[in-house]
N, C-alpha and C positions, 0 to 999 in steps of 0.2 A: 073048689076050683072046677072048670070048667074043663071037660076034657076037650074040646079045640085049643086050648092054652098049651097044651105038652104036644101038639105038633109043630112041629118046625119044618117049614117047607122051603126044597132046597130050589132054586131060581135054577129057568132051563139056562143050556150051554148053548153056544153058537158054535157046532162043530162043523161051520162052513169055512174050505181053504180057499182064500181068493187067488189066483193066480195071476201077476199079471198081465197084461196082454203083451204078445209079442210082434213084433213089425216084422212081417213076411213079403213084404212089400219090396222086389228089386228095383231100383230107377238105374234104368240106362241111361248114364249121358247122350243128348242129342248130338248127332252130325251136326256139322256145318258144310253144306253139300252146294250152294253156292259159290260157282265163281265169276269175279267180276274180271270184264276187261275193261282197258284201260288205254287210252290215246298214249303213255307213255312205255308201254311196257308191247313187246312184241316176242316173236317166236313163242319160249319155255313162258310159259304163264303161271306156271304153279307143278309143286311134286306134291301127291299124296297117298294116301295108301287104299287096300280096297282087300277083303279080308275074303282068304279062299274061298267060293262057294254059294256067296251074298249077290244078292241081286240089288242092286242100288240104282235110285232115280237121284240124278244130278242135272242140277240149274246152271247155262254157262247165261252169265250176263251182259249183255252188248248193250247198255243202255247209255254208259259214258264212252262209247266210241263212235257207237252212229250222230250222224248227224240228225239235228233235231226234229227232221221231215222225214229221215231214213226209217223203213221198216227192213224185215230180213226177209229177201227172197227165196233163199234156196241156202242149204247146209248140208257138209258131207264130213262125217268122223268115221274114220278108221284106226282100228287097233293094229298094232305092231305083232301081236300075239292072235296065235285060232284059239287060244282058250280062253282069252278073256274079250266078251266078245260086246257089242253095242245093238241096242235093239232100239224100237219103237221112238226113231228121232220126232221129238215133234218142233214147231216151229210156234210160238203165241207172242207176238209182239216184236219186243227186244230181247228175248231171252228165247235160246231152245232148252229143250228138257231131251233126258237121253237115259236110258238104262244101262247101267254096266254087270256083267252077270258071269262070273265064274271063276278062272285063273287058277294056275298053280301056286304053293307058298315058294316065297324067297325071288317068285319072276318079278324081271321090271321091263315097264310096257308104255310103251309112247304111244298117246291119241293124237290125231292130226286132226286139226278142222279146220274146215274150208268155207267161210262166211261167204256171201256175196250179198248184197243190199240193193233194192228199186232202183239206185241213182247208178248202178255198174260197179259199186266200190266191191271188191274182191281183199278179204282178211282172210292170211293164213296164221295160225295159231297149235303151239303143241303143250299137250298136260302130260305127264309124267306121272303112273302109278307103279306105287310098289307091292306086289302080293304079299299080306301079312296070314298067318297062320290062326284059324276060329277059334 
């Protein structure tokens, strides 16, 4: 007998733990920060909320009220509240864009805007937000 015959060799071990992978991954639901206006709908256009402390850029959309030659001349939003306050109106088309930036929790705060168009047309319009808590 051949002495390599009396060894027995014991096969290595895999002493790797695989861990699975974990998903750390948060997905915020997106806003929906457009609002449209509309030839039937006047004054209260919409209530929505606006969370302590957030700075938020919101779309209002004048595209199904103006007339099809109308662009927007001139817009004026003010808040109801000094703490929640409107900055940086811009004007691009049929749509302004507007930042909203502060508030206390549990206020409720009425925006007013004041559309006016090329052709003289004058829209007044109010949103309604409610201060929710971060």
């Amino acid at each position: 007998m051949d002495e390599d015959e009396h060894i027995i060799i014991v096969p290595h071990e895999d002493h790797v733990l695989l861990v699975s992978a974990e998903d750390r991954d948060i997905e915020v639901p997106a806003d929906w920060r457009v609002i449209e206006i509309s030839k039937e709908r006047d004054m209260l256009i919409t209530s929505k909320r606006h969370t302590a402390g957030d700075t938020i850029r919101w779309k209002v959309d004048y595209d199904r009220w103006l007339d099809n030659a109308a662009t927007i001349d001139g817009m004026a939003v003010i808040s109801s509240s000094n703490d929640l306050t409107i900055a940086n109106i811009q004007l691009l088309g049929r749509h302004i864009y507007f930042f909203l930036t502060g508030g206390n929790v549990n206020e409720q705060v009425i925006l007013t805007l004041t559309m006016t168009d090329n052709f003289g047309n004058i829209k007044h319009d109010t949103l309604q937000y409610t201060v929710v808590t971060p």
